[in-house]
C-alpha positions in Angstrom: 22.5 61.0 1.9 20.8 62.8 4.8 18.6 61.5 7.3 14.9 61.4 6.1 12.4 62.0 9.5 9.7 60.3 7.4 11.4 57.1 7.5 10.6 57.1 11.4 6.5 56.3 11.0 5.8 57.2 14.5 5.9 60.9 13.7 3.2 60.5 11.2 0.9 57.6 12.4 -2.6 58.6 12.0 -3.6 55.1 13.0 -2.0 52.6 14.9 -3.0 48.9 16.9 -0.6 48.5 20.5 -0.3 44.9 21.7 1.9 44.8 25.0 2.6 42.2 27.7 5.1 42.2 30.9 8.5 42.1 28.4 7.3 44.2 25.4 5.1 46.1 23.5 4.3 45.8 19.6 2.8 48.4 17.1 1.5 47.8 13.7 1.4 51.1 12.2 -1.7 52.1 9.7 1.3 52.4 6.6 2.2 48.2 7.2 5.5 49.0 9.4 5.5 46.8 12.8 7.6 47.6 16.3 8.8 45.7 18.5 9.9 47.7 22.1 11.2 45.6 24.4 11.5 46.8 28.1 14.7 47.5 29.0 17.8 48.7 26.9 18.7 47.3 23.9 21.6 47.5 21.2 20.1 47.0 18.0 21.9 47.2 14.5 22.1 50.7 13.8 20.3 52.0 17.0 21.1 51.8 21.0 16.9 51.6 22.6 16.0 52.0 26.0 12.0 51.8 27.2 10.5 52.0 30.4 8.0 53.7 32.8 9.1 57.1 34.3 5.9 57.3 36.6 2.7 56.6 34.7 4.4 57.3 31.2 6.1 55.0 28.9 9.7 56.4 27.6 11.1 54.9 24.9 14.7 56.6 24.1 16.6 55.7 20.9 20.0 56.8 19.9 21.1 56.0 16.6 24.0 56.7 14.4 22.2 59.9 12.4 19.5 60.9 15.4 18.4 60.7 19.0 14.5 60.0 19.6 12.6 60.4 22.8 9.3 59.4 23.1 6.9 59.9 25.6 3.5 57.8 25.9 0.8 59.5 28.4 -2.5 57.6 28.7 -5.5 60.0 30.3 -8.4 59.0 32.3 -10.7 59.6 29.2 -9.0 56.7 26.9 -7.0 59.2 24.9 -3.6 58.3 24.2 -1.1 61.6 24.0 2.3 60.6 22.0 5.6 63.7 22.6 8.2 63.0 20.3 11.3 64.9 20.5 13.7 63.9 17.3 17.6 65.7 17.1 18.6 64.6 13.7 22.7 64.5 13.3 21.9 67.3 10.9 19.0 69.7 10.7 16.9 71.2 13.1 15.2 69.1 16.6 11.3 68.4 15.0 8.9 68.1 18.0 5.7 66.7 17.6 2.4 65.7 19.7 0.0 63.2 18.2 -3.5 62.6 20.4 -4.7 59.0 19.2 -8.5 58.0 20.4 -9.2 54.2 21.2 -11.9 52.8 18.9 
């Protein structure tokens, strides 16, 4: 069984709420899926996660057994939150996407 991209529902969120205090950040995404991001580097079950600030950006890294993840979180002056996801799947071709969110 290959690796399915839309099992990852960052790269499709049209909608998401961001709660995040000194240790972590959570996201409940619009589809019912919640996050959890701890600051830091983590080994997880079936994924190796490292989050933290490279200047004013978040980066959240993850490197799992069937992919390798890089997200990047810019938040501009005007409120709009600019999401770069770079995903290298063990198989298949690297799927880059940008997704703009607007705070309601």
């Amino acid at each position: 069984m290959g690796f399915d991209p839309a099992a990852l529902p960052m790269i499709d969120a049209r909608a998401m709420i961001i709660e995040q205090d000194s240790t972590s950040m959570g996201i409940a995404y619009q589809d019912g899926t919640y996050r959890d991001v701890s600051w830091g580097e983590r080994d997880l079950r079936l994924a190796d996660v490292s989050a933290g600030w490279d200047g004013p950006d978040l980066v959240i890294e993850t490197e799992g057994v069937s992919y390798e993840m890089v997200e990047r979180y810019q938040l501009s002056s005007d409120g709009h939150l600019r999401i770069e996801i770079r995903l290298d799947p063990a198989r298949g071709e690297r799927i880059n996407v940008v997704n703009i969110y607007r705070r309601r």
